[in-house]
C-alpha positions as CSV (number, residue, x, y, z in Angstrom):
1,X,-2.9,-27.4,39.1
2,X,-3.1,-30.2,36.6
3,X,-5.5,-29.9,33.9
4,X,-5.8,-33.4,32.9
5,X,-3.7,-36.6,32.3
6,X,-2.6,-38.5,29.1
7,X,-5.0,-41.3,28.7
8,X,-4.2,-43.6,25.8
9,X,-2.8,-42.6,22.1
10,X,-5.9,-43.7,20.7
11,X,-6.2,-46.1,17.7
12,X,-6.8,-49.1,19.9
13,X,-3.5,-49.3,20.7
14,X,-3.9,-49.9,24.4
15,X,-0.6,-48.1,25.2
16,X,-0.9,-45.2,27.2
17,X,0.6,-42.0,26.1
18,X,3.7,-40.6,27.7
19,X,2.5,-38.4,30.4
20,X,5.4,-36.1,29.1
21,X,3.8,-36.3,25.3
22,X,0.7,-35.6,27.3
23,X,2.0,-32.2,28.4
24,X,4.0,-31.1,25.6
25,X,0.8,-31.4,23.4
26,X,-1.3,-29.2,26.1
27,X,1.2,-26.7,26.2
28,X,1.5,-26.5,22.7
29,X,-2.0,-25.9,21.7
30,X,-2.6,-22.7,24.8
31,X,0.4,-21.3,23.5
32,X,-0.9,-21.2,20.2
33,X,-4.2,-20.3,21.1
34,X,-2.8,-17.6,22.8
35,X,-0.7,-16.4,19.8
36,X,-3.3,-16.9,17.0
37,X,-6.6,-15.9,18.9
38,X,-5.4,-13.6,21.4
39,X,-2.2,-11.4,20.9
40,X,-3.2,-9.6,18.4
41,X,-6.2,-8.0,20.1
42,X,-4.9,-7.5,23.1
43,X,-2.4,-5.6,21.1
44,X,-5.2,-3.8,19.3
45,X,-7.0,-2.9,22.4
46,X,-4.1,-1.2,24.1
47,X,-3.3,0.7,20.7
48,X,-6.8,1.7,20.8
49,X,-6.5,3.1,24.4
50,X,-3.3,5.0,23.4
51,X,-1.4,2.7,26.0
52,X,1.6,2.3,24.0
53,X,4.0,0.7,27.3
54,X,0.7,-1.9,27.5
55,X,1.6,-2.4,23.5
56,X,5.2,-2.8,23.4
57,X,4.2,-5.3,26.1
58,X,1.9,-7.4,25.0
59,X,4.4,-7.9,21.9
60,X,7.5,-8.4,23.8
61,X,5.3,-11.6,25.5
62,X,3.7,-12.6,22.2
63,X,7.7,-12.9,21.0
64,X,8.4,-14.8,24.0
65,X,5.3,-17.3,23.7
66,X,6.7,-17.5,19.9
67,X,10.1,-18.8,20.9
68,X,8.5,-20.9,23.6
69,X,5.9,-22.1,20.6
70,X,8.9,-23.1,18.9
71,X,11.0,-24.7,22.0
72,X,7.7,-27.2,22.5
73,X,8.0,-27.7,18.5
74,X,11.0,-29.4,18.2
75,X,10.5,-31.7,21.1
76,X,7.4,-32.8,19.9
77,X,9.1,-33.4,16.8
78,X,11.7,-35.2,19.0
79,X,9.3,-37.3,20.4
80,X,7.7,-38.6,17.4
81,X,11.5,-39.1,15.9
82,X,12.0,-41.0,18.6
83,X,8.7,-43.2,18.7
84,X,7.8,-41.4,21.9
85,X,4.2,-40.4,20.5
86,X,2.3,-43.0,18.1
């Protein structure tokens, strides 16, 4: 399902923005939701229930959604490099 679409960059420019920019940008801001709001207490909460399998889990995804943080990173920085996002 498709949460939304890119509408313009803003700033009167008129353009609109890359669908692509569009969805890198999305991505990027529920993975980091997810790692600075979430993770951490769902890591809590299964400490807290002695459900250490639930634990080692929830950290093995938060390390994946950090290298996948990371992948969406660098081609944003891409795209501003290469004038892709304005």
């Amino acid at each position: 399902m498709v949460e939304g679409t890119a509408q313009s960059t803003g700033k009167g420019s008129g353009l609109p923005m890359d669908n692509c920019c569009f969805d890198i940008m999305t991505q990027t801001e529920k993975k980091a939701d997810f790692l600075y709001r979430a993770a951490d207490t769902y890591i809590q909460d299964a400490q807290a229930a002695n459900r250490q399998e639930l634990a080692h889990l929830w950290n093995t995804i938060k390390q994946d959604e950090k290298r996948h943080l990371d992948l969406l990173k660098q081609e944003l920085a891409r795209d501003v490099q290469e004038g892709r996002l304005r």
